[in-house]
N, CA, C and O atoms as CSV, one atom per row, in Angstrom:
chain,resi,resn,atom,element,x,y,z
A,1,UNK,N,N,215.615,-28.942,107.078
A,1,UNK,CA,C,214.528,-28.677,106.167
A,1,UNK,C,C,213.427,-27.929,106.920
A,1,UNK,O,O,213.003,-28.182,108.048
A,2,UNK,N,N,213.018,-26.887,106.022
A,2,UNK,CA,C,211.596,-26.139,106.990
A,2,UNK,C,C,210.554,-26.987,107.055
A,2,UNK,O,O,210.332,-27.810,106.166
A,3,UNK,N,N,209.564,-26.807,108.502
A,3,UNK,CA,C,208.597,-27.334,108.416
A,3,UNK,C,C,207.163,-26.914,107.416
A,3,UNK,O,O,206.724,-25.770,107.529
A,4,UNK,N,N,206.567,-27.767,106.579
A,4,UNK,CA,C,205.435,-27.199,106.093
A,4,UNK,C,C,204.412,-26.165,106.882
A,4,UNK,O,O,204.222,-26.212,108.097
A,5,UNK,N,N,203.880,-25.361,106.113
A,5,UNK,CA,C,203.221,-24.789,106.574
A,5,UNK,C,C,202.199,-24.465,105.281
A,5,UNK,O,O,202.576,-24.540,104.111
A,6,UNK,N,N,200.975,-24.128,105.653
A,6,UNK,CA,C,199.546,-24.130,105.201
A,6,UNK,C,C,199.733,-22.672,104.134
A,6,UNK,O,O,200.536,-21.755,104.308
A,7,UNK,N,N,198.910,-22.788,103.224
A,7,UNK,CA,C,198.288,-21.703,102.243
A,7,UNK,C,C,199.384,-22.283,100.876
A,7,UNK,O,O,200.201,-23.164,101.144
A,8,UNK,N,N,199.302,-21.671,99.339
A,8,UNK,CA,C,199.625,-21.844,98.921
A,8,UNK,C,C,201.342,-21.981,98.079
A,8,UNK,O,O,201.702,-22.561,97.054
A,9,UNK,N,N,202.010,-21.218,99.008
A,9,UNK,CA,C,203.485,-21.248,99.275
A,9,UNK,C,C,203.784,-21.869,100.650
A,9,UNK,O,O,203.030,-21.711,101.610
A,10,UNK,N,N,205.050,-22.662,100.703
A,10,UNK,CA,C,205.514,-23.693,101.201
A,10,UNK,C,C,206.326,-23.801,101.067
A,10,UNK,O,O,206.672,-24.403,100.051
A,11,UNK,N,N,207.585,-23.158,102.259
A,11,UNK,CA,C,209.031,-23.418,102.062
A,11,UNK,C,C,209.377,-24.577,101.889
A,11,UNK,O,O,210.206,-24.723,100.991
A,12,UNK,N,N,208.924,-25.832,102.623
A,12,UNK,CA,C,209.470,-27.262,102.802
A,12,UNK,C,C,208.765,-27.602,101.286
A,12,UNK,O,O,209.891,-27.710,100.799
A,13,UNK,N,N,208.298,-27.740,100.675
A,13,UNK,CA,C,207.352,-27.978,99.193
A,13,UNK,C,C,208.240,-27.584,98.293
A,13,UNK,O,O,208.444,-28.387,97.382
A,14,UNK,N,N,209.186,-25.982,98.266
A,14,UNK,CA,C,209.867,-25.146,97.316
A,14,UNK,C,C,211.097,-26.220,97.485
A,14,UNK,O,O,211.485,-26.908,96.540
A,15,UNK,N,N,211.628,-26.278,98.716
A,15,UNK,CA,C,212.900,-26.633,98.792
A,15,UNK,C,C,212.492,-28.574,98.227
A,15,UNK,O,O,213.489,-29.277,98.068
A,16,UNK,N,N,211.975,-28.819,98.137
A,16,UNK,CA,C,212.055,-30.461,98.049
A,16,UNK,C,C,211.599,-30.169,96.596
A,16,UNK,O,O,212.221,-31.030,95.974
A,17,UNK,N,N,211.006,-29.586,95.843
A,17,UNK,CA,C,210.602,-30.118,94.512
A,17,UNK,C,C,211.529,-29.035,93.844
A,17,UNK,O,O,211.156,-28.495,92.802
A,18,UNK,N,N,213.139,-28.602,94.625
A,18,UNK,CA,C,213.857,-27.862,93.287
A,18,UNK,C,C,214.831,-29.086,92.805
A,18,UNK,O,O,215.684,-28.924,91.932
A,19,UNK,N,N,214.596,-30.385,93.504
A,19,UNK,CA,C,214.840,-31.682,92.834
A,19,UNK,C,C,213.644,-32.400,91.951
A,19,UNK,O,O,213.680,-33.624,91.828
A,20,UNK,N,N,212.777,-31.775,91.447
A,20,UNK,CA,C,211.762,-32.464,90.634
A,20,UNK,C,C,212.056,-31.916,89.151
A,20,UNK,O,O,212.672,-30.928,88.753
A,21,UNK,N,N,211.287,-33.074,88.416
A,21,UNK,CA,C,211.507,-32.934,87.208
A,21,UNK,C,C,210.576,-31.593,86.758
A,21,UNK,O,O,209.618,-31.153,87.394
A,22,UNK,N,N,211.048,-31.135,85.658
A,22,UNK,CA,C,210.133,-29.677,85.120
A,22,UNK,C,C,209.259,-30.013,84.710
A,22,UNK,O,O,209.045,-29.075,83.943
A,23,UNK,N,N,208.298,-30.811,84.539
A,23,UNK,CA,C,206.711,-31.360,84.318
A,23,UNK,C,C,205.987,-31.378,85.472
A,23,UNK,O,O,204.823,-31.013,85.638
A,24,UNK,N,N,206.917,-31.922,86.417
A,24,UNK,CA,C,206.347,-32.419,87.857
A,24,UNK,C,C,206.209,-30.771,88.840
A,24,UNK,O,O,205.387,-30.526,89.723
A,25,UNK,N,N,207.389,-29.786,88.266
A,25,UNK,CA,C,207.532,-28.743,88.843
A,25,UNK,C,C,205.985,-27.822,88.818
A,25,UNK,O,O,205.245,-27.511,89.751
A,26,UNK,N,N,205.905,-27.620,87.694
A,26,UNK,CA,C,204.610,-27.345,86.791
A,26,UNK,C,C,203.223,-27.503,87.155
A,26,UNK,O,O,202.378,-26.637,87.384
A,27,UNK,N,N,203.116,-29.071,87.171
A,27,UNK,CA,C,201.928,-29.821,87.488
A,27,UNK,C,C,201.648,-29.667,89.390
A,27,UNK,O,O,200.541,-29.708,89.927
A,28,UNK,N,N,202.393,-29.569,89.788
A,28,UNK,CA,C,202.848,-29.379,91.230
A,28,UNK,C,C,202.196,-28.031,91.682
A,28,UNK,O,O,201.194,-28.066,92.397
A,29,UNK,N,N,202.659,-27.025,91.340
A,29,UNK,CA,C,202.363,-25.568,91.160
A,29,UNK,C,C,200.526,-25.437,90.865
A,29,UNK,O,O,199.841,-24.700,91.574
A,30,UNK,N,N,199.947,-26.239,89.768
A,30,UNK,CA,C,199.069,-26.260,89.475
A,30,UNK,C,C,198.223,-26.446,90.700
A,30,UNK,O,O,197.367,-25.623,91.026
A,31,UNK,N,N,198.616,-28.145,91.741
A,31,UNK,CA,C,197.729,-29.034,92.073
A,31,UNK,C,C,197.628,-27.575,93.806
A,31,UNK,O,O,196.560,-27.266,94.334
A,32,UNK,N,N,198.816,-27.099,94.183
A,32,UNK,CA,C,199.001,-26.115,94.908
A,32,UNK,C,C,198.227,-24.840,94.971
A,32,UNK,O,O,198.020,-24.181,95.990
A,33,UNK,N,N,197.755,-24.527,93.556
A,33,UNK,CA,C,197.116,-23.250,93.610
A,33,UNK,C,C,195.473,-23.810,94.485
A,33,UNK,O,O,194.819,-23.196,95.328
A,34,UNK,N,N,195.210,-25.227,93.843
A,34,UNK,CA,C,193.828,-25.334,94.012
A,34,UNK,C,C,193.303,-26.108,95.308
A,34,UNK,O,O,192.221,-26.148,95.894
A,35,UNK,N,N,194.753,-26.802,95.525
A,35,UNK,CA,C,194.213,-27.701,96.778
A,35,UNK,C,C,195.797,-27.087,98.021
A,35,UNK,O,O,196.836,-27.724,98.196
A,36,UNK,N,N,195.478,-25.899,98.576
A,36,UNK,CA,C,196.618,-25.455,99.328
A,36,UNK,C,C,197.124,-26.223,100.222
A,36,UNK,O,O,198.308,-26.198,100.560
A,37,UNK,N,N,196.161,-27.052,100.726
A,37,UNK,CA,C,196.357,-27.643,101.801
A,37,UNK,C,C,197.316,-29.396,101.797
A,37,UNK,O,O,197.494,-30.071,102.811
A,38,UNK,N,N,197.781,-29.767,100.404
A,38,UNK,CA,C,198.452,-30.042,99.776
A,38,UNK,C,C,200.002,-30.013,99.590
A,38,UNK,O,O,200.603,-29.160,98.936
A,39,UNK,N,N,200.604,-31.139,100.303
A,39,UNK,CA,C,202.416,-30.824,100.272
A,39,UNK,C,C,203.003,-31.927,99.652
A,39,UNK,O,O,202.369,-32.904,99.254
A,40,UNK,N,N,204.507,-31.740,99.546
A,40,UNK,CA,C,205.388,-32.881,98.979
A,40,UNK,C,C,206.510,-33.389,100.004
A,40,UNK,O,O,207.570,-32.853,100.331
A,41,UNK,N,N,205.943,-34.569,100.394
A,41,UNK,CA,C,206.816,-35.738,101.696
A,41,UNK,C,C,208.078,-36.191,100.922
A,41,UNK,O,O,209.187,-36.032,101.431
A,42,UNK,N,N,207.939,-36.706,99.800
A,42,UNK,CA,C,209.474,-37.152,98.871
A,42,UNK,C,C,209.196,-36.519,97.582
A,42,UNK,O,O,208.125,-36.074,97.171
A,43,UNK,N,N,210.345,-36.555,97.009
A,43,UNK,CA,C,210.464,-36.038,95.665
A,43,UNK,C,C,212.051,-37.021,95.252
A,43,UNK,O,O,211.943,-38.247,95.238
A,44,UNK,N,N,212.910,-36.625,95.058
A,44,UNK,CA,C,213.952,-37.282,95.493
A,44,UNK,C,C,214.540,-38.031,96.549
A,44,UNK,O,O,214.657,-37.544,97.674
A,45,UNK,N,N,215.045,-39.563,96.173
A,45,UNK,CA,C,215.294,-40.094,97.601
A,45,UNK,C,C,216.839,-40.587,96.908
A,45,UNK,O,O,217.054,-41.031,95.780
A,46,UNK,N,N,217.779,-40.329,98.017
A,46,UNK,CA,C,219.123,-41.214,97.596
A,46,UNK,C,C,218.948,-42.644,97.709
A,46,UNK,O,O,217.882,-43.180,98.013
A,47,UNK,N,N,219.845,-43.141,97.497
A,47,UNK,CA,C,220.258,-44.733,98.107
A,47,UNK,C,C,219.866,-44.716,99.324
A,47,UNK,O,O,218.850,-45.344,99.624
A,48,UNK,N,N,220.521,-44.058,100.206
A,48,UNK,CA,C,219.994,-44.571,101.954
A,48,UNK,C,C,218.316,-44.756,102.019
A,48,UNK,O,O,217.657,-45.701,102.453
A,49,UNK,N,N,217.845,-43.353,101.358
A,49,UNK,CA,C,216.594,-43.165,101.710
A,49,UNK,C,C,215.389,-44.687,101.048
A,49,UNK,O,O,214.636,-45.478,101.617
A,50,UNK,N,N,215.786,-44.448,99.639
A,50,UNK,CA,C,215.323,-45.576,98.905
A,50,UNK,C,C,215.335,-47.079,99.418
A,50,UNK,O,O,214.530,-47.920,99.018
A,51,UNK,N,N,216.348,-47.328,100.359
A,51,UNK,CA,C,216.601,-48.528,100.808
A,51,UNK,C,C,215.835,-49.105,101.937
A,51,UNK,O,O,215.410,-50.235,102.176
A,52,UNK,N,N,215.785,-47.674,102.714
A,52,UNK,CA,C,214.894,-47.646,104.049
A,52,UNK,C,C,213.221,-48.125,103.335
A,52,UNK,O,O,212.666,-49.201,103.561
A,53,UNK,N,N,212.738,-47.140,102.562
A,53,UNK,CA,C,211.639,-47.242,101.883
A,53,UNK,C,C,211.477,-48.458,101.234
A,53,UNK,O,O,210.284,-48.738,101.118
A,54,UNK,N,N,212.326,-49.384,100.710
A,54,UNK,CA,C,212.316,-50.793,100.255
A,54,UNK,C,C,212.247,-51.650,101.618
A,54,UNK,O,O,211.873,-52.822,101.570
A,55,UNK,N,N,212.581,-51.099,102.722
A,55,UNK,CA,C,212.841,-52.445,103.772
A,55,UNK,C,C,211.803,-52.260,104.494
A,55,UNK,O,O,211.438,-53.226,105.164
A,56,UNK,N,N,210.984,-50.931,104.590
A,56,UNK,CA,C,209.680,-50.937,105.499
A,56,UNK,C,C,208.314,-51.152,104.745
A,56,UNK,O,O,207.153,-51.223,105.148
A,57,UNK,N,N,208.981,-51.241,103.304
A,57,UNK,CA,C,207.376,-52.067,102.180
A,57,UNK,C,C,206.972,-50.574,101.687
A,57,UNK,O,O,206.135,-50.440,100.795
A,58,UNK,N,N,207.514,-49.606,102.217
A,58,UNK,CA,C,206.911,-48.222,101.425
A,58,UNK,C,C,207.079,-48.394,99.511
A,58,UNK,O,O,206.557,-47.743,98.606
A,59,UNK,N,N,207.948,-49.450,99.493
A,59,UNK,CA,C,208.192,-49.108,98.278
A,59,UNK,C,C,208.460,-50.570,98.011
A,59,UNK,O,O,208.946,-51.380,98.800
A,60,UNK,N,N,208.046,-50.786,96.710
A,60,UNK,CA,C,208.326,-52.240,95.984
A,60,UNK,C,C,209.925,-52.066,95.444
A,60,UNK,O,O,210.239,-53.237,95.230
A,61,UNK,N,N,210.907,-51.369,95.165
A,61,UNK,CA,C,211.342,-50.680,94.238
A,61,UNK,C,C,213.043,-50.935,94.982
A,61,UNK,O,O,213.046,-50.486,96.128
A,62,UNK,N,N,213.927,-51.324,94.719
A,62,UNK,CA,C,215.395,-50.985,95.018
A,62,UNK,C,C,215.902,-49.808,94.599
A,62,UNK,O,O,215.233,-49.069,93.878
A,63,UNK,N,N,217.410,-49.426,95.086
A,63,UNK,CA,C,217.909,-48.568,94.337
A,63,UNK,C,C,218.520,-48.989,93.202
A,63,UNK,O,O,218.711,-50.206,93.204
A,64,UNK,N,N,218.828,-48.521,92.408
A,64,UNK,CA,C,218.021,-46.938,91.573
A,64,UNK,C,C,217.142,-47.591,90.983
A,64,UNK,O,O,217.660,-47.927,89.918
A,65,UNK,N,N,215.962,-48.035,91.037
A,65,UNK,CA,C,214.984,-48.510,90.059
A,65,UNK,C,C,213.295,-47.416,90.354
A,65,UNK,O,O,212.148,-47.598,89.947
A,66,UNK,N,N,213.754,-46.599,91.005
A,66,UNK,CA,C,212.537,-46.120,91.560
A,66,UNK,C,C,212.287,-44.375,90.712
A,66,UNK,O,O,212.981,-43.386,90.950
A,67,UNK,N,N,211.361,-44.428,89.935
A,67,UNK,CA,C,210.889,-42.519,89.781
A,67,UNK,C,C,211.666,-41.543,90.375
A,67,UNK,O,O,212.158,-40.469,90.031
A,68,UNK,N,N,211.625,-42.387,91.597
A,68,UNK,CA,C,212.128,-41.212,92.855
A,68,UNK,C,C,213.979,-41.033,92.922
A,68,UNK,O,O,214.634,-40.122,93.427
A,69,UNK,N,N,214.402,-42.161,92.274
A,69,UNK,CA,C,215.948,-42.072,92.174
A,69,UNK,C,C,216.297,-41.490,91.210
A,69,UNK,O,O,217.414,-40.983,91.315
A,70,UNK,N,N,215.786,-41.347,90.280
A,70,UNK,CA,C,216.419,-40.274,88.851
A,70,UNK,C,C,216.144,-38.747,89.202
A,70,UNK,O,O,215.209,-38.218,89.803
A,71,UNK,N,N,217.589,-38.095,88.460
A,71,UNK,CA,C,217.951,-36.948,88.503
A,71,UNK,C,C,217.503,-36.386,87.328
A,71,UNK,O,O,217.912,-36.891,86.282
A,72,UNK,N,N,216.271,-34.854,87.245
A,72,UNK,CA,C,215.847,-34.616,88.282
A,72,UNK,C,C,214.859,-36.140,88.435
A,72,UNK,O,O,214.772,-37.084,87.650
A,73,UNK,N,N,214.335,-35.961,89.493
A,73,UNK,CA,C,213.142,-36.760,90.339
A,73,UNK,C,C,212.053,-37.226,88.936
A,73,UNK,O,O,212.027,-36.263,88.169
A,74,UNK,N,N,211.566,-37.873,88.639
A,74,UNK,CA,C,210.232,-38.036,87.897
A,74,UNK,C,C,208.712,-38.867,88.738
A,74,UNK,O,O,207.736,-39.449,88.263
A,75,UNK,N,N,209.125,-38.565,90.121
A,75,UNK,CA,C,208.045,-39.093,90.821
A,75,UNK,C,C,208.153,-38.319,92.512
A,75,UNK,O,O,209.228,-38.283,93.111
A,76,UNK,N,N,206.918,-37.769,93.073
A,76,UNK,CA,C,206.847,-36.951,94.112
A,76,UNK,C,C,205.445,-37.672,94.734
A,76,UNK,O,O,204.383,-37.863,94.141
A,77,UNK,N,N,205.855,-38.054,96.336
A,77,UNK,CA,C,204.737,-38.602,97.378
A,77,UNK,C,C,204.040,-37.110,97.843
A,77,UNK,O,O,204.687,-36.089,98.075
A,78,UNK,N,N,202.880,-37.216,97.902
A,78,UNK,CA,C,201.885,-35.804,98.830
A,78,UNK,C,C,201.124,-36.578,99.579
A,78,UNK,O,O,200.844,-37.777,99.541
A,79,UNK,N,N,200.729,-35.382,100.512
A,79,UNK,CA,C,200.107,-35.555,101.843
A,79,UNK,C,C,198.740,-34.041,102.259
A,79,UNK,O,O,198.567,-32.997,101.629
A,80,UNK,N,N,198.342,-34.320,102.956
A,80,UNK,CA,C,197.274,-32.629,103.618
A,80,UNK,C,C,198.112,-32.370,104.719
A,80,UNK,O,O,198.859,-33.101,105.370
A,81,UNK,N,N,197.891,-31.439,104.773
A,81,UNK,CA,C,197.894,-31.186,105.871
A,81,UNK,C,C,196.881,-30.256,106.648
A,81,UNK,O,O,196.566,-29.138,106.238
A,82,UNK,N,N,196.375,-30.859,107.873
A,82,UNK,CA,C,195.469,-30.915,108.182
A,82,UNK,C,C,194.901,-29.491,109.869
A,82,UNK,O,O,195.450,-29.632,110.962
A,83,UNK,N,N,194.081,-28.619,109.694
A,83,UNK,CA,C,194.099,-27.352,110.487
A,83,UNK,C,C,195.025,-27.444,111.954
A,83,UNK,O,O,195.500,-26.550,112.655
A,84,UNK,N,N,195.054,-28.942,112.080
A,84,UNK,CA,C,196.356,-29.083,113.359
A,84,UNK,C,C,197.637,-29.082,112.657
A,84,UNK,O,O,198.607,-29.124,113.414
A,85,UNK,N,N,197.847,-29.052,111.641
A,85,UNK,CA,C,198.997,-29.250,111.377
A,85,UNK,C,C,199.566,-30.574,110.998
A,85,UNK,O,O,200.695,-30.806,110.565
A,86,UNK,N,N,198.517,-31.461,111.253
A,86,UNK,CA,C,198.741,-32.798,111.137
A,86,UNK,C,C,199.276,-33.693,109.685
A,86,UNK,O,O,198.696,-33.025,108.829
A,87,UNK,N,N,199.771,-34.417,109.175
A,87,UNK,CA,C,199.651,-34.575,108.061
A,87,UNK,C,C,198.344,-35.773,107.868
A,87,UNK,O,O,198.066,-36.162,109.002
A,88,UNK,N,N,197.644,-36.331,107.038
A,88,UNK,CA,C,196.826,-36.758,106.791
A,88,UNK,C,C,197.053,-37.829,105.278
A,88,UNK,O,O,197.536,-37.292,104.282
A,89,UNK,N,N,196.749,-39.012,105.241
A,89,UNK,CA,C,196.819,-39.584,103.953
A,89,UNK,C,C,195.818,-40.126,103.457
A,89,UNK,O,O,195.638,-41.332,103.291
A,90,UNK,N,N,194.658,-38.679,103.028
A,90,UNK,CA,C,193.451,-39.106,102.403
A,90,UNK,C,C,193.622,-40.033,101.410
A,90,UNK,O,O,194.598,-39.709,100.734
A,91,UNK,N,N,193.006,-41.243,100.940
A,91,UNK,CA,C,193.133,-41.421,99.241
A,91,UNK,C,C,192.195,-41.059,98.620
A,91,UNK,O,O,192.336,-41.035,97.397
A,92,UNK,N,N,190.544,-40.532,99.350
A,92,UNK,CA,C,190.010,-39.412,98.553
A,92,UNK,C,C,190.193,-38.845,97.637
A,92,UNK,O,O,189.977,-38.883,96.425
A,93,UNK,N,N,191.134,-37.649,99.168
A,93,UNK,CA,C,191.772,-36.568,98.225
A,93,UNK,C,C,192.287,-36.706,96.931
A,93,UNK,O,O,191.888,-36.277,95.848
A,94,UNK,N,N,193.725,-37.722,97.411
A,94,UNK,CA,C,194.022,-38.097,96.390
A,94,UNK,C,C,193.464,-38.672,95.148
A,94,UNK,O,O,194.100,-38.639,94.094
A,95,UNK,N,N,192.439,-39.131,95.237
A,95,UNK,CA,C,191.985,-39.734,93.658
A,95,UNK,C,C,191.211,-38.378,93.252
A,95,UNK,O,O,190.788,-38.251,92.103
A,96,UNK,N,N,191.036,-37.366,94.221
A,96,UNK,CA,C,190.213,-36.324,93.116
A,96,UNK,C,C,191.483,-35.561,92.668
A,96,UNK,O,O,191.327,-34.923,91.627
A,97,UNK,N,N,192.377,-35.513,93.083
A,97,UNK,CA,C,193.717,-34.434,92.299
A,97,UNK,C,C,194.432,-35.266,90.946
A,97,UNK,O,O,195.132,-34.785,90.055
A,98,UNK,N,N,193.931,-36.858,91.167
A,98,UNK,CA,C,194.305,-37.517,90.069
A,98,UNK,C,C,193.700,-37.045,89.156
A,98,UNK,O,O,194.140,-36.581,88.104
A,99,UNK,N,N,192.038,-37.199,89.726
A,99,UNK,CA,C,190.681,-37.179,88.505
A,99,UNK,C,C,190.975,-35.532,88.150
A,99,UNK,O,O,191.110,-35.287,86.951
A,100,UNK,N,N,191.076,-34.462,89.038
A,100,UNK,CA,C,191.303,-33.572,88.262
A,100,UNK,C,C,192.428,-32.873,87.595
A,100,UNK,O,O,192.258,-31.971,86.774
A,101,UNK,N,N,193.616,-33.331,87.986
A,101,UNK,CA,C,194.595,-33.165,87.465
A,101,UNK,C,C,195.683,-33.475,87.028
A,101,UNK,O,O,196.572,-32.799,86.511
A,102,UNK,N,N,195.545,-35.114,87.373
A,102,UNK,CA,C,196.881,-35.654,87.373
A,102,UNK,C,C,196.642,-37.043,85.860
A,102,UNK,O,O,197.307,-38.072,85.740
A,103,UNK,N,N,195.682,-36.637,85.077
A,103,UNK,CA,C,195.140,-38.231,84.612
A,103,UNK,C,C,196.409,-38.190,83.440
A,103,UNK,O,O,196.152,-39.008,82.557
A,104,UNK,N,N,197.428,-37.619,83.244
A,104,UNK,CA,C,198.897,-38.057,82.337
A,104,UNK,C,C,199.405,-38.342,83.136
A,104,UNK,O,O,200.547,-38.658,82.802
A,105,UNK,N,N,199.217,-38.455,84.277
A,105,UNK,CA,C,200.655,-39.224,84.869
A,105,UNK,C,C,199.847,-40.495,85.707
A,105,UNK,O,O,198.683,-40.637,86.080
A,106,UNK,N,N,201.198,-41.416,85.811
A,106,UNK,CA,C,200.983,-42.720,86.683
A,106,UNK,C,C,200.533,-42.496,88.333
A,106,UNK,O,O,201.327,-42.152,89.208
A,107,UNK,N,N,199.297,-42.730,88.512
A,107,UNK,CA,C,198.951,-42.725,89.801
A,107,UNK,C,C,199.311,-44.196,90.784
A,107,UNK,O,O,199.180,-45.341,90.352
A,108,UNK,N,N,199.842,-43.792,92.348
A,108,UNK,CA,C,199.949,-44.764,92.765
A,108,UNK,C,C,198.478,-45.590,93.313
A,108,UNK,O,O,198.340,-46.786,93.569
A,109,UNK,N,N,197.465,-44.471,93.381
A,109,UNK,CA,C,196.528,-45.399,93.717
A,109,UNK,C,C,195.999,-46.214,92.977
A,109,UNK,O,O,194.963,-46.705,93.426
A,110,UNK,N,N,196.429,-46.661,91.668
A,110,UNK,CA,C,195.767,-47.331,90.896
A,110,UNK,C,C,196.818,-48.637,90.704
A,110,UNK,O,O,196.772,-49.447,89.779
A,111,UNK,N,N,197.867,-48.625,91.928
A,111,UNK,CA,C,198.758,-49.615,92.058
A,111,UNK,C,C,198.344,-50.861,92.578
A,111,UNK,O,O,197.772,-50.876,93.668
A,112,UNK,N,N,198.586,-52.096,91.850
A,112,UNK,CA,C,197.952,-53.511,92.247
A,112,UNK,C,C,198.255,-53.798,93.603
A,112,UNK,O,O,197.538,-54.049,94.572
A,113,UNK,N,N,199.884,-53.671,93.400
A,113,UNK,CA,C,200.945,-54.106,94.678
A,113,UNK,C,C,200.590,-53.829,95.795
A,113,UNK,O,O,200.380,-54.609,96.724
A,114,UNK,N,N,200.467,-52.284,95.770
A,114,UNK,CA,C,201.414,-51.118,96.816
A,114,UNK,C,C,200.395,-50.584,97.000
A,114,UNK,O,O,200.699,-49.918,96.010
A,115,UNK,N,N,199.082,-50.043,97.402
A,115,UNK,CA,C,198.332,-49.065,97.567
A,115,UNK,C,C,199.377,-47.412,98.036
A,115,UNK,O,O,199.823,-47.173,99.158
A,116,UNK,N,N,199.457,-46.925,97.358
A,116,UNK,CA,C,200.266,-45.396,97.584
A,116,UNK,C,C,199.042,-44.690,96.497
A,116,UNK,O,O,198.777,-44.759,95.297
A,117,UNK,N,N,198.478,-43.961,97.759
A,117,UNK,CA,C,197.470,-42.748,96.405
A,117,UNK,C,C,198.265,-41.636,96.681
A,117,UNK,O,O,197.978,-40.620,96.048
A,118,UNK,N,N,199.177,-41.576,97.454
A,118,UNK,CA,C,199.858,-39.939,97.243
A,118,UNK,C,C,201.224,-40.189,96.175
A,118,UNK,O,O,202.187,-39.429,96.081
A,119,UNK,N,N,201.095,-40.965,95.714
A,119,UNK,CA,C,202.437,-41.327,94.731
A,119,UNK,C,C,201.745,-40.993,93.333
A,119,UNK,O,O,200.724,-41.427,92.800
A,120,UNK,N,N,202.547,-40.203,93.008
A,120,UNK,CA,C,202.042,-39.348,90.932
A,120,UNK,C,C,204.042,-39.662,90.408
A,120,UNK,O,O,204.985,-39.731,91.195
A,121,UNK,N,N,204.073,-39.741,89.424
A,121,UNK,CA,C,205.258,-40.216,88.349
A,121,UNK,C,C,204.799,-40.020,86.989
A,121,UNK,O,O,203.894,-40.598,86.387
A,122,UNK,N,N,205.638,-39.043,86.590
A,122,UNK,CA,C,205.644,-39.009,84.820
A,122,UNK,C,C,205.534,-40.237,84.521
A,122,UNK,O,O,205.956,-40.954,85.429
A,123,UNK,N,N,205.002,-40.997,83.306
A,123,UNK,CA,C,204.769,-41.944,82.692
A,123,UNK,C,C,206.103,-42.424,82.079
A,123,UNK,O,O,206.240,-43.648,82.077
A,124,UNK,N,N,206.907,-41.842,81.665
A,124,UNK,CA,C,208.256,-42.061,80.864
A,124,UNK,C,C,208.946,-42.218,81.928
A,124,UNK,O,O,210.103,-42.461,81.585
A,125,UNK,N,N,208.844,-42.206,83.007
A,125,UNK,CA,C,209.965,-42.588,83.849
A,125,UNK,C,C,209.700,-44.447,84.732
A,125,UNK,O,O,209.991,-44.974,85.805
A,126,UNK,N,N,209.057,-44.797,83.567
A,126,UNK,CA,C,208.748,-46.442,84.003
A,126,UNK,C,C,209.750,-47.327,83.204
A,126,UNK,O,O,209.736,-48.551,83.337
């Protein structure tokens, strides 16, 4: 997989969300034009991946019960990335891309459980 890289195109971003759902594709594109600095860590996870993510608490969720296990995807994790290159997991950020763009879909920061603010999911995929 390519490594991310900064501005508003993003090989590693293109190649991971041509498993996202066409809402998420869309809305994605949107959150990209305005906040470049803005990427996608999961979009789709198999069984292996999902399992790992259930056993280190990333995720409340088994397989297949997760956004992230349906084909396409109906749920994608983001991150910054940051002038080193660094990745970064504002929840700032994140609650302003909610507040400005994401308020139809299920935000993870507004999760009781799990604090995940880089976690967004179509609503129909609950």
């Amino acid at each position: 997989m390519a490594k991310h890289t900064a501005g508003e195109q993003c090989p590693s971003c293109d190649e991971r969300m041509q498993k996202a759902h066409p809402e998420l594709k869309v809305w994605f594109s949107k959150v990209k034009a305005k906040f470049s600095d803005i990427h996608v860590s999961w979009v789709y996870r198999d069984e292996k991946s999902q399992e790992e993510a259930f056993k280190s608490g990333a995720s409340k969720l088994r397989y297949p019960h997760s956004a992230h296990n349906k084909t396409p995807a109906c749920a994608l994790d983001m991150f910054q990335l940051n002038s080193s290159g660094n990745a970064i997991f504002d929840p700032i950020a994140m609650a302003r891309i909610y507040n400005e763009l994401g308020k139809h879909l299920i935000w993870g920061g507004n999760f009781k459980t799990l604090g995940d603010s880089g976690h967004f999911e179509l609503p129909e995929a609950e």
